[in-house]
N, C-alpha and C positions, 0 to 999 in steps of 0.2 A: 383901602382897608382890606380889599379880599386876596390882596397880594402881598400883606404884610408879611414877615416873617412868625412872629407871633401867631395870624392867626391860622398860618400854615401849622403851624406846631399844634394848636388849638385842633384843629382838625385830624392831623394825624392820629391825637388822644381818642377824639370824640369817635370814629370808626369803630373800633374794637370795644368802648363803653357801648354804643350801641346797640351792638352786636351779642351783651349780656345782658343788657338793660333786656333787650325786645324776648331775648330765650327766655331768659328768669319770668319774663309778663306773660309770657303764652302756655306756660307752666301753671304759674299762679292762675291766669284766668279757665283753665280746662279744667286741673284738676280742684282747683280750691274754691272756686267762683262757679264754675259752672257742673262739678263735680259729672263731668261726663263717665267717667270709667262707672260709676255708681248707677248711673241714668241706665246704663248702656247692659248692666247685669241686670234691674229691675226689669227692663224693657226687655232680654232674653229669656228672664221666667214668664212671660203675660203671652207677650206676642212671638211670632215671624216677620222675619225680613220679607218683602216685597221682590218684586223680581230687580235684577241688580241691571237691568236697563235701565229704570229709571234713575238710579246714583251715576251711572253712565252718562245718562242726557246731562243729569245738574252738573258733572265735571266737565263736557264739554261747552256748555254754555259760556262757564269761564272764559272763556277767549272772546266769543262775543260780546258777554258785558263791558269786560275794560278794553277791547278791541274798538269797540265803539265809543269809549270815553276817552281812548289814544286819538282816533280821529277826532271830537270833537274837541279835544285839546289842542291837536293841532290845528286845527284850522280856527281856531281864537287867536294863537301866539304866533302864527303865517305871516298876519298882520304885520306883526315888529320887527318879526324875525325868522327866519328861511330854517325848519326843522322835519328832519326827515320822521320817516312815520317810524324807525326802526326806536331813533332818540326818545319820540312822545311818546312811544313804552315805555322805556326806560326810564322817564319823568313819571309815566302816570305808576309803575308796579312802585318807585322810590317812594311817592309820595302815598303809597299803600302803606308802606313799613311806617313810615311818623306816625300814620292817621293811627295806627295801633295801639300805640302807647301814648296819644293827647288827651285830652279832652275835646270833645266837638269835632276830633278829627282837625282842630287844628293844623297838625305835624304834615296834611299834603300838603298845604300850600308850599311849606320849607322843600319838602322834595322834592317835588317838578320843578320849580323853580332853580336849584342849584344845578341841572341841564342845561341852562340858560346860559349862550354864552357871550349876548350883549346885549341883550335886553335889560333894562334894570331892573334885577330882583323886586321890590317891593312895586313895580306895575306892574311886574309877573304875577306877582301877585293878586292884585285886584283883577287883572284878567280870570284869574282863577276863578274869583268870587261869579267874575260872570255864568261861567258854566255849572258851578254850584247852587249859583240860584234856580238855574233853569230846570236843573234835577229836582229842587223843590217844590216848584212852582208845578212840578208835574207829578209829582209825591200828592201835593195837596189836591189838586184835580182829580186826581181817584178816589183820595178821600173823600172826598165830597159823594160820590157815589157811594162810599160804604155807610155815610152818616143817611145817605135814603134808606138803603139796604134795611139796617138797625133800626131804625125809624117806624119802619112800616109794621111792627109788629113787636107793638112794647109791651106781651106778656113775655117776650125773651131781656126787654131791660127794667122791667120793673120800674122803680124808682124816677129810674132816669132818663123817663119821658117827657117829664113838663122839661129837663136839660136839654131834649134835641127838640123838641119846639121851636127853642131861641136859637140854639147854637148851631143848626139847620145856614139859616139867615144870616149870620154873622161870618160865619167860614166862607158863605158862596162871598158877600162882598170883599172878604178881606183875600180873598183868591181873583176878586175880578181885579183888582185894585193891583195885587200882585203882577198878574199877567200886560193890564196895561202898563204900570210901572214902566217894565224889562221893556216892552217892543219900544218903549218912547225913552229909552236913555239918554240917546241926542238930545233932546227936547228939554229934559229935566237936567241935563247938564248945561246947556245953555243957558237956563232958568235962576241955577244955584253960584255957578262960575263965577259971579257978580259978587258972589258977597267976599266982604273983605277978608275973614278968617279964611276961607277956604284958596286965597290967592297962593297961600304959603306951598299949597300938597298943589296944586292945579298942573304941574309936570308929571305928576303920579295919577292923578285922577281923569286925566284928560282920555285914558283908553273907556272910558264909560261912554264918549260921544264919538269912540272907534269906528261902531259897528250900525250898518243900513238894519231895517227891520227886517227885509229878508233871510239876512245872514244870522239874525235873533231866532227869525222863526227856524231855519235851518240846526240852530243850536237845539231849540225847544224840539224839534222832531227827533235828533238823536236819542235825547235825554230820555222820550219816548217811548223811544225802538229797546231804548235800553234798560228803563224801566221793565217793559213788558219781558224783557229778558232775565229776570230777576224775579219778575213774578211766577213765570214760568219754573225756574227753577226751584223754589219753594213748593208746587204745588208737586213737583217731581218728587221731592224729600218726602212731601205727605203723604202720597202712593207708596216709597221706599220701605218708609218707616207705619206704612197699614193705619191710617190715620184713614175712620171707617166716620168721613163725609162728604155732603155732597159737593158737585161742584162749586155750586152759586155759592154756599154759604164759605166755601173755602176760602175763594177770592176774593169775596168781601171781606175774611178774618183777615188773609192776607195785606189786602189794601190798608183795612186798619190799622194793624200792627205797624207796618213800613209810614205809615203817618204819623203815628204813634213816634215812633221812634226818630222821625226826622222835624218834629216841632219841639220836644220835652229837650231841655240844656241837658248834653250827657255828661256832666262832667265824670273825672276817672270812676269813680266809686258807684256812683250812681247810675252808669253804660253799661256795668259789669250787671245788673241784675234787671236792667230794663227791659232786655233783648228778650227774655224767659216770661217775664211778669207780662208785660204788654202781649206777646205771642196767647200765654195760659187767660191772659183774660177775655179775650175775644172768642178763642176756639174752644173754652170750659162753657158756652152759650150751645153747644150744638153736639161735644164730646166730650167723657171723662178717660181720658186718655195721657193721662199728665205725662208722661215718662215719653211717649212718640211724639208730642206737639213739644216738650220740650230739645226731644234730638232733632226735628225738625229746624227748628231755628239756631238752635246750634251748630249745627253742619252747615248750614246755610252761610254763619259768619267763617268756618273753617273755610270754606270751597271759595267763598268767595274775597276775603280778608287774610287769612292767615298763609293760606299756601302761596298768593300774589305776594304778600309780603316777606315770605322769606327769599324770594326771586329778587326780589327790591332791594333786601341788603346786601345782596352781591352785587346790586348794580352800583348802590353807595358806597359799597366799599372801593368798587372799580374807576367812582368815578376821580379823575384829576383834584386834586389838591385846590 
């Protein structure tokens, strides 16, 4: 199929539609969706820029965060397949540019994957999921700490105290349940294998009973290191951009929002205005600063999403047929 002549042509097309599809969306989403140039003149009548160290530290970060998501991609697809660390860039900045214009970020899986160059795409795939999850699973574990955080002091939630009550409880088991899950893949695979519908995918799904717990947990540390590199870099933007709060309550808006935004379905439409809404409703609890909490999280998707991904469609452009 991928050596068709067809779907060589297929692809020749697809490069350069890409390539205007993704400008035309980064366009649209800056100035239309997220009306940065507007943000960014409000935000120069009110305030000052911060010292430009800190936009210094969140650009270098970049290389850590997906430096560390290259490594642990590599050493998930190791397993099947022998890839150097230069290529699992390569894969992980590609699968940057799809995630851009999908829904859910779909579109990495397509991109790391098409690096791939005997592994079977769609168990590439599911490898993928592995390391996605584990980014979640550790999204949600922080969260959990911002749902104490919030908790502790519900004249800041009003309303929506008798809701963390319950939702306290429910998140920690549905997080315990998470983590056991991922370590026990083997086990749940060996478990499911059995049944008869799933005989059919059992050559695709079989990389779920790949991995010892060690090398689970070893994913889970990455996801981490790298998490905390992300959180890091958001709290740089809000020093940047004079976002006049404390620590504590930063990182717990922080944590929130990054949980916020990695449980809610994003589909197209609905991505474009979560990133702002979720950010403004956690950090409107502590500051009215709309215009720097919102370039905050903005810049945040620019430094870490958009400049990797225009890196990424050179690399799709460059890559083989």
């Amino acid at each position: 199929m991928f050596q068709s002549p067809s779907y060589q042509k297929l692809i020749k097309i697809a490069k350069p539609l890409l390539i205007l599809v993704l400008t035309v969306f980064v366009f649209f989403k800056l100035f239309y969706s997220y009306h940065i140039n507007t943000l960014f003149a409000r935000f120069e009548m009110q305030s000052e820029l911060g010292s430009i160290l800190y936009l210094g530290a969140a650009l270098l970060f970049v290389f850590a965060n997906w430096g560390l998501e290259a490594v642990k991609w590599r050493l998930l697809i190791n397993r099947f397949e022998p890839m150097t660390y230069t290529t699992a860039i390569k894969a992980v900045f590609s699968g940057v540019t799809l995630s851009i214009i999908t829904p859910n970020q779909i579109g990495d899986f397509a991109g790391r994957v098409i690096h791939l160059e005997t592994m079977n795409k769609w168990r590439g795939s599911l490898v993928t999921v592995i390391g996605h999850t584990a980014q979640v699973i550790v999204t949600l574990v922080f969260g959990l700490f911002a749902l104490v955080f919030f908790s502790n002091d519900f004249s800041l939630i009003g309303n929506y105290a008798q809701l963390y009550q319950w939702a306290f409880p429910i998140a920690f088991f549905i997080t315990v349940a998470l983590v056991w899950a991922y370590l026990n893949l083997r086990w749940i695979y060996q478990k499911v294998s059995v049944w008869k519908w799933l005989q059919k995918v059992e050559k695709y799904i079989d990389v779920f009973a790949s991995y010892s717990k060690t090398e689970l947990l070893k994913i889970l540390f990455l996801s981490f290191c790298r998490y905390a590199v992300f959180l890091s870099q958001y709290y740089f933007l809000l020093k940047f951009f004079q976002v006049q709060i404390s620590f504590l309550p930063a990182v717990a808006c922080i944590i929130a929002t990054f949980c916020v935004q990695s449980i809610v379905p994003s589909f197209l439409l609905l991505e474009i205005g979560l990133r702002g809404v979720s950010a403004l409703f956690f950090f409107s609890m502590f500051v009215n600063q709309t215009e720097a909490v919102l370039l905050s999280a903005y810049s945040l998707w620019i430094i870490n999403m958009l400049l990797p991904g225009m890196v990424g469609m050179y690399f799709i452009y460059k890559i083989r047929s």
